[in-house]
C-alpha positions as CSV (number, residue, x, y, z in Angstrom):
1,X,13.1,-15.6,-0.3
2,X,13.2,-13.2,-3.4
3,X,16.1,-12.9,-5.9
4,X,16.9,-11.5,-8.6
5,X,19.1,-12.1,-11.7
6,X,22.5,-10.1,-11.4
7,X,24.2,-11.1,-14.5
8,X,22.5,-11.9,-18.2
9,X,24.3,-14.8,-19.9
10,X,24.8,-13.0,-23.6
11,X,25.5,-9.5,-24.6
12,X,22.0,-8.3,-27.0
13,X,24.5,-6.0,-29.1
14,X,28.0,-4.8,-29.3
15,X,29.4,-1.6,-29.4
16,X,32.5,-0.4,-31.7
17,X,33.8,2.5,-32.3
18,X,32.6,2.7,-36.4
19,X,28.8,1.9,-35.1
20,X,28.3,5.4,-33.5
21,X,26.1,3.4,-31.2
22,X,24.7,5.0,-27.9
23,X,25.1,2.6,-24.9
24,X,21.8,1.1,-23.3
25,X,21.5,-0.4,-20.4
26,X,19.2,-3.5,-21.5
27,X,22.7,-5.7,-21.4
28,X,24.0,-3.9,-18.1
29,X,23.9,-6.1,-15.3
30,X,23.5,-2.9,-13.0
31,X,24.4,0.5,-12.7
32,X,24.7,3.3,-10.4
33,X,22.1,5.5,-10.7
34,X,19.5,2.4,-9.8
35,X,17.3,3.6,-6.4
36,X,19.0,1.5,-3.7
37,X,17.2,-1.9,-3.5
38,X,16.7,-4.1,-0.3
39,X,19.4,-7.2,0.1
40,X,16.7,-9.5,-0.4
41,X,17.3,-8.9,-4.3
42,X,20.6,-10.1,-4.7
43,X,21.6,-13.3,-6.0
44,X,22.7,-16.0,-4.0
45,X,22.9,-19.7,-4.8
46,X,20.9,-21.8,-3.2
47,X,23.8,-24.1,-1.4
48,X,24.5,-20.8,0.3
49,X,21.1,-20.0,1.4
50,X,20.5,-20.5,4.8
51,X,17.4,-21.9,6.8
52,X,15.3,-19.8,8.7
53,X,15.6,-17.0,6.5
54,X,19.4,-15.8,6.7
55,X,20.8,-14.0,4.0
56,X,23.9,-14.5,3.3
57,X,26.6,-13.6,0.6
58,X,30.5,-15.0,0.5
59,X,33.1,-11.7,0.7
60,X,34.6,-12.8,-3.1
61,X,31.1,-12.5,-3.8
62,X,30.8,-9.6,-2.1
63,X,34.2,-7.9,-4.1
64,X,32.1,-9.5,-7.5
65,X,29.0,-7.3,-7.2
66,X,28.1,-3.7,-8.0
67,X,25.8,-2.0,-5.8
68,X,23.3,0.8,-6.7
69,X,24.9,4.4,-5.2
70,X,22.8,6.0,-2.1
71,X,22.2,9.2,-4.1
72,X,21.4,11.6,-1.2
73,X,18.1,13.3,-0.9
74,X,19.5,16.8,0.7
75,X,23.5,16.2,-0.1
76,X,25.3,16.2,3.1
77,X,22.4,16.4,5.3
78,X,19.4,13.8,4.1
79,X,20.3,10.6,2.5
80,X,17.7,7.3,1.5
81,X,16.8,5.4,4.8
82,X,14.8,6.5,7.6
83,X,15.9,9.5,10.0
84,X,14.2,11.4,13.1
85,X,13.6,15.0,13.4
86,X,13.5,15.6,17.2
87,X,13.5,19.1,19.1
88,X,11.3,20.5,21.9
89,X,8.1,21.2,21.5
90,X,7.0,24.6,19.2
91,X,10.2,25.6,18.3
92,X,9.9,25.3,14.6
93,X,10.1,21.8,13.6
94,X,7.6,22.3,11.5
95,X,8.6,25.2,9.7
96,X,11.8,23.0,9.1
97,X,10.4,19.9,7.9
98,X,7.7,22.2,5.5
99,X,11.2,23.2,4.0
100,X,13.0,20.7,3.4
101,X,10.0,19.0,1.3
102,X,9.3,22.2,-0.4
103,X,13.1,22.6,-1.3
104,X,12.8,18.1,-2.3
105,X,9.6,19.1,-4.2
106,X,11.0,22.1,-6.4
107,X,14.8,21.0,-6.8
108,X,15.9,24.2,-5.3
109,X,18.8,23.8,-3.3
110,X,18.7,24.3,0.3
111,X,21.6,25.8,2.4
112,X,23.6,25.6,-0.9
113,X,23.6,22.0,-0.7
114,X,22.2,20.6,-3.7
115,X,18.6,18.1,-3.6
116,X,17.8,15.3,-5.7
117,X,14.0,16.7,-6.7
118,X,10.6,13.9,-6.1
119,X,7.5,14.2,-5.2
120,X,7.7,15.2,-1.3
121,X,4.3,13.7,1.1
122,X,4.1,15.8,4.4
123,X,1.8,13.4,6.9
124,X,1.4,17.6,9.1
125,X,-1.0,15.3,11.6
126,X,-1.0,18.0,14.4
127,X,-2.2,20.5,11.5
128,X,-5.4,21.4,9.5
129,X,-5.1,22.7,6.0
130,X,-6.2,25.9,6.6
131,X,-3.0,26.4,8.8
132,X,-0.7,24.4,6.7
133,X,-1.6,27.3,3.6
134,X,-1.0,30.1,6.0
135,X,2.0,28.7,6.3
136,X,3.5,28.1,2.8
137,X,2.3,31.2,2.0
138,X,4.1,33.1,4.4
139,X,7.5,30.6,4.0
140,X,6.9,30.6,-0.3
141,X,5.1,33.0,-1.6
142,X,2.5,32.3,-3.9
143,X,4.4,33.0,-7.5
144,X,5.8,29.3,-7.7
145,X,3.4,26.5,-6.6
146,X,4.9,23.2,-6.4
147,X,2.2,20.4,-7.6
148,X,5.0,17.6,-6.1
149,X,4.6,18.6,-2.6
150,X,1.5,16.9,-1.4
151,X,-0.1,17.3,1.9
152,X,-2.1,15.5,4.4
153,X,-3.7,16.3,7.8
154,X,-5.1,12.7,8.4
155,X,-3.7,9.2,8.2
156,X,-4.3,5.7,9.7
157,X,-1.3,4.1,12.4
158,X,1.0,1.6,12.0
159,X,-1.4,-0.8,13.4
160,X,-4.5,0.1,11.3
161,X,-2.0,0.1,7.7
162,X,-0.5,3.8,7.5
163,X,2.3,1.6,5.6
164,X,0.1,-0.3,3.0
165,X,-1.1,3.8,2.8
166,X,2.2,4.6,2.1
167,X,3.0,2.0,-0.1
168,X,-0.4,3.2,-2.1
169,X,1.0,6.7,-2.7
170,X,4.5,5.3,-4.0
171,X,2.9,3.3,-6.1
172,X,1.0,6.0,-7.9
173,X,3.6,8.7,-7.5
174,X,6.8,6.6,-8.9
175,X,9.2,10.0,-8.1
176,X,8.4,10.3,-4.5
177,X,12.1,11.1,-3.0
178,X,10.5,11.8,0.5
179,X,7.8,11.0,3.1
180,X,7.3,13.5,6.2
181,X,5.8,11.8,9.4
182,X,4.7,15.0,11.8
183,X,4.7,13.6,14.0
184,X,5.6,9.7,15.5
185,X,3.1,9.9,18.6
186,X,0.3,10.4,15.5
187,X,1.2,7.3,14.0
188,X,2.0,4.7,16.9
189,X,-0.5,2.6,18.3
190,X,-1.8,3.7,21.5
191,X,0.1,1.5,24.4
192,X,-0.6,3.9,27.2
193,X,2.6,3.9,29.1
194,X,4.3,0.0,28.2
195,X,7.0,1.7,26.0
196,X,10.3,-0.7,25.4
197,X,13.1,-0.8,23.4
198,X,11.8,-3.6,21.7
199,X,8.7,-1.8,20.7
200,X,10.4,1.4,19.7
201,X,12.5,-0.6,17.4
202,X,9.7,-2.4,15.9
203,X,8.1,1.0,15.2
204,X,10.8,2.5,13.7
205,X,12.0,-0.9,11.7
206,X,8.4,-1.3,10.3
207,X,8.8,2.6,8.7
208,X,12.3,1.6,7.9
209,X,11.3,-1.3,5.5
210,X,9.2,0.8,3.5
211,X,11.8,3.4,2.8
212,X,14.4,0.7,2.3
213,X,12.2,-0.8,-0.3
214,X,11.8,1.8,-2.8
215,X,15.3,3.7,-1.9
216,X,12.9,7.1,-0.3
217,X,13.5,9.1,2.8
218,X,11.1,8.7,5.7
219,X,11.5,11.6,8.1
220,X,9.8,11.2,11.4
221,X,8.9,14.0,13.4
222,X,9.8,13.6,17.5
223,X,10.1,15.6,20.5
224,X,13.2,15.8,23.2
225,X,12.6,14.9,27.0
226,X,13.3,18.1,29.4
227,X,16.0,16.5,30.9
228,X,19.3,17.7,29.5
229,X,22.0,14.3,28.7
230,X,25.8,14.3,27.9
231,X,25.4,13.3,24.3
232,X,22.6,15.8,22.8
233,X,21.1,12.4,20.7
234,X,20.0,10.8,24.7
235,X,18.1,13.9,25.0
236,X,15.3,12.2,21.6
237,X,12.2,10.9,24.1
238,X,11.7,6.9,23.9
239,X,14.2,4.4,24.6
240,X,17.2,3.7,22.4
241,X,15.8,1.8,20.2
242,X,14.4,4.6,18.2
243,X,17.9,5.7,17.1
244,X,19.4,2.3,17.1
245,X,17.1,0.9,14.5
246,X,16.9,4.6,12.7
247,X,19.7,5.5,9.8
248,X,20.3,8.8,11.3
249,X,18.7,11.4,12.9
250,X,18.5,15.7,12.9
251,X,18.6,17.3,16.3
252,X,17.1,20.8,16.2
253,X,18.0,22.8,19.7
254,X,18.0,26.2,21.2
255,X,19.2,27.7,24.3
256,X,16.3,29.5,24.9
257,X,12.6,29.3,24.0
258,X,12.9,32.3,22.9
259,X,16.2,33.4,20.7
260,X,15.8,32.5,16.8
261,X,18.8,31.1,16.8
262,X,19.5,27.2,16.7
263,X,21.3,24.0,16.1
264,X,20.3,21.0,14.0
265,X,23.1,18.3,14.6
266,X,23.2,15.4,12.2
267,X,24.2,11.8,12.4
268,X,23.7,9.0,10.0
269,X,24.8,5.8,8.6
270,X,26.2,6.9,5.3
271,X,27.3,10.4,6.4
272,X,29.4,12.3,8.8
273,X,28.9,13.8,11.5
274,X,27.8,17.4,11.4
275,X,26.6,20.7,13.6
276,X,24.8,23.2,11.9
277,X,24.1,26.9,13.3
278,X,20.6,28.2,11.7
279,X,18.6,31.7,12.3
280,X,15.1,32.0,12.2
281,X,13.7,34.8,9.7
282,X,10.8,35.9,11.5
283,X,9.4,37.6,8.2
284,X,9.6,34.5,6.3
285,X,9.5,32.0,8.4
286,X,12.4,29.8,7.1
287,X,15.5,28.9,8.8
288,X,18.8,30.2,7.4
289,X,22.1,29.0,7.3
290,X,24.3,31.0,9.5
291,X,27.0,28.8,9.9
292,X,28.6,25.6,9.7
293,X,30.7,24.2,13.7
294,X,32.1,21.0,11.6
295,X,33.7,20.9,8.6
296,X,33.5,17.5,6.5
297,X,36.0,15.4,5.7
298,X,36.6,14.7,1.9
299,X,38.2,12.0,0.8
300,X,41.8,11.9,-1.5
301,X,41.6,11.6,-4.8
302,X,41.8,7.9,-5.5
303,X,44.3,7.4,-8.2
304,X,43.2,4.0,-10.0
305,X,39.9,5.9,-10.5
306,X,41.4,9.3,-11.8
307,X,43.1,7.3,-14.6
308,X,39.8,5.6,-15.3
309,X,37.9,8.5,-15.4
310,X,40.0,10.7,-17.6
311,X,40.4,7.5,-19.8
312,X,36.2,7.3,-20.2
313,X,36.1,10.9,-20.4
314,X,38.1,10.6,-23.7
315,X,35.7,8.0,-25.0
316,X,32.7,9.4,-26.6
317,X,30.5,6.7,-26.8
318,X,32.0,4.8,-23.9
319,X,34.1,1.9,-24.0
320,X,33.3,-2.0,-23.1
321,X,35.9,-4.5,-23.4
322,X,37.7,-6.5,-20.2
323,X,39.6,-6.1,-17.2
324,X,42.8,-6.7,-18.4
325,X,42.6,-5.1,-21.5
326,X,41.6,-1.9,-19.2
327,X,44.6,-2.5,-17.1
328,X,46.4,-2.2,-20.2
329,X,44.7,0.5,-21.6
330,X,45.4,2.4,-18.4
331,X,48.3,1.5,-17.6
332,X,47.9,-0.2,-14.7
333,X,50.2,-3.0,-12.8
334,X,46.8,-4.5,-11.3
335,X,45.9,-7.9,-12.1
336,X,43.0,-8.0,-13.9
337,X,40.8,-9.4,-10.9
338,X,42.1,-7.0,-8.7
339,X,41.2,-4.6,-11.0
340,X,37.8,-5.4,-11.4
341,X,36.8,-5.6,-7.5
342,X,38.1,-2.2,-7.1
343,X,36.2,-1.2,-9.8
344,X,33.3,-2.2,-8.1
345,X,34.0,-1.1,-4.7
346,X,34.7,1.9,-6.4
347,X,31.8,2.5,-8.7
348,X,29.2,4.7,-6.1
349,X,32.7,7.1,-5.8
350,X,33.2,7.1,-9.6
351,X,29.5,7.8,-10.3
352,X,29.5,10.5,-7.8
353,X,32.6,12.2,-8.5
354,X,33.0,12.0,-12.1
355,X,29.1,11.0,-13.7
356,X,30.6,7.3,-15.0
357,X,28.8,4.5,-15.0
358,X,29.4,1.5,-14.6
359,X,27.9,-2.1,-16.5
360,X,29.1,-6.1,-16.3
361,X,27.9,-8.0,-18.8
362,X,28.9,-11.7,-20.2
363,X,29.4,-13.2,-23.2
364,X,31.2,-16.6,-24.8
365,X,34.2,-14.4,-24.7
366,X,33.6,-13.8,-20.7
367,X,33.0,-10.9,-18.8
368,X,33.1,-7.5,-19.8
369,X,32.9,-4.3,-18.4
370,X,30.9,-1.3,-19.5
371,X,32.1,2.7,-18.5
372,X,30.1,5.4,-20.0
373,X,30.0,9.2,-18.9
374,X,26.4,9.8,-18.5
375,X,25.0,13.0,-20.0
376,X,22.2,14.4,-20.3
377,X,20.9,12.5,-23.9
378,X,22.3,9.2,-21.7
């Protein structure tokens, strides 16, 4: 089992306020704009170890750690992890998928929600390239070629290594935000009709891993059964297992074959729940946001990290010192412990929200923390 060192035992420089110094991050412990990492990288002692290869990790040790933020792909609607993209057959799946990793590729926002740009592969498998640049063409235009959105029309299965292939390609683009699997049939092994649960949830676990790994977006192209379900999501062809092992999935329906109108519904782990209503330009062959059925939840403002915020805010090269001297300094009744594990709890919503990171570090004086408003010469 793999770890990985959490805390450095000495501070490599200090930072006042006559130094002018910028903060960097070779004494940070962690911080939240690291790509999500698997569990298998945190520290645990080895008294706490487990045989047979269970992780585990105390809840005060839990409260003691800072974990890296799920920055989402598409905010809102695609976030690291692995999610299906299921709809009926030929009714522009496709064309979806081909923009969302165009929109990934360029950094252009799509539906208004903003994208975290990468390098985007698109594994089209049912497609040749010949079709796949009629396509883009017709959807993009030809003014603004994006070099980051790679495709391919051929790959080999799970079985024969398409993940060691995938693996291959991360490796040598370092950026990629998002892999496109069109579609799952292409890329399972051929078990003629012996389909389980436990199979579908081995397939979709051994995609899963990869994306985990390197903290990317695998979205896996599937297609609905005919018959209609209760809950749209029973409606995705396979057993359960697909979804269950899956971090979220997009539905894309229509009432008929034939209207260009649709919805994509949207479930995930680290998101809410969602219906989206989208039209079909026929000219451009694009979907378009017509309208929204749910409206997300946001959360109240969280008062403890207000004060912090608007306290780092005023510091213009950050500020590193302790827990209790930030209680003091914000004025807060919080034991110093207490402080710091809401601090850390709170450090994806404080990097999201207000662009502060956060560092521990420790010296012969103890622990201290690091808040800095990142910028864009940080």
């Amino acid at each position: 089992m793999q770890t990985a060192e959490i805390e450095k035992t000495a501070l490599k420089s200090s930072v006042g306020a006559d130094e002018k110094q910028s903060l960097k991050p070779e004494f940070i412990m962690t911080n939240c704009l690291e790509e999500c990492k698997s569990n298998d990288e945190i520290l645990l002692k080895p008294s706490e170890q487990l045989r047979k290869g269970i992780l585990s990790m105390r809840m005060t040790d839990l409260y003691e750690t800072i974990y890296p933020v799920r920055t989402p792909i598409i905010e809102d609607l695609l976030y690291p992890g692995l999610f299906l993209f299921a709809g009926a057959p030929k009714i522009g799946k496709s064309f979806l998928v081909t923009q969302i990793g165009y929109h990934v590729s360029s950094g252009i926002p799509l539906w208004n929600r903003k994208v975290r740009q990468g390098t985007v592969l698109c594994l089209a498998l049912e497609d040749d390239f010949s079709r796949i640049q009629s396509r883009i063409g017709r959807m993009f235009g030809v003014e603004y070629a994006v070099p980051s959105l790679v495709f391919s029309v051929t790959s080999l299965n799970l079985q024969e290594g398409l993940c060691d292939e995938m693996e291959n390609f991360i490796q040598c683009n370092p950026d990629t935000r998002l892999i496109i699997i069109d579609t799952l049939q292409k890329v399972r092994e051929n078990l003629g009709d012996k389909f389980s649960y436990s199979n579908d949830y081995e397939i979709i676990g051994q995609l899963k891993k990869v994306s985990d790994k390197h903290g990317i977006c695998i979205l896996v192209v599937h297609h609905t059964r005919k018959l209609g379900a209760e809950d749209r999501f029973d409606t995705i062809s396979g057993t359960n297992g697909l979804l269950g092992c899956a971090d979220g999935a997009l539905l894309l329906q229509k009432e008929k074959r034939t209207d260009n109108h649709a919805t994509l519904d949207v479930v995930g782990r680290d998101q809410q729940d969602q219906r989206l209503d989208l039209t079909f330009n026929l000219e451009r062959c694009v979907w378009e946001l017509s309208g929204e059925e749910t409206e997300l939840w946001k959360e109240p403002p969280d008062p403890l990290l207000e004060k912090i915020a608007l306290f780092v805010e005023q510091q213009p090269i950050g500020w590193t010192g302790s827990s209790s001297e930030l209680a003091t300094l914000i004025q807060s009744d919080l034991a110093p412990n207490i402080l710091s594990r809401k601090l850390n709890i709170g450090a994806g919503r404080l990097y999201r929200e207000h662009k502060i990171r956060i560092g521990i570090s420790r010296s012969h004086d103890g622990r201290a923390v690091t808040l800095w408003k990142e910028t864009p010469d940080t």
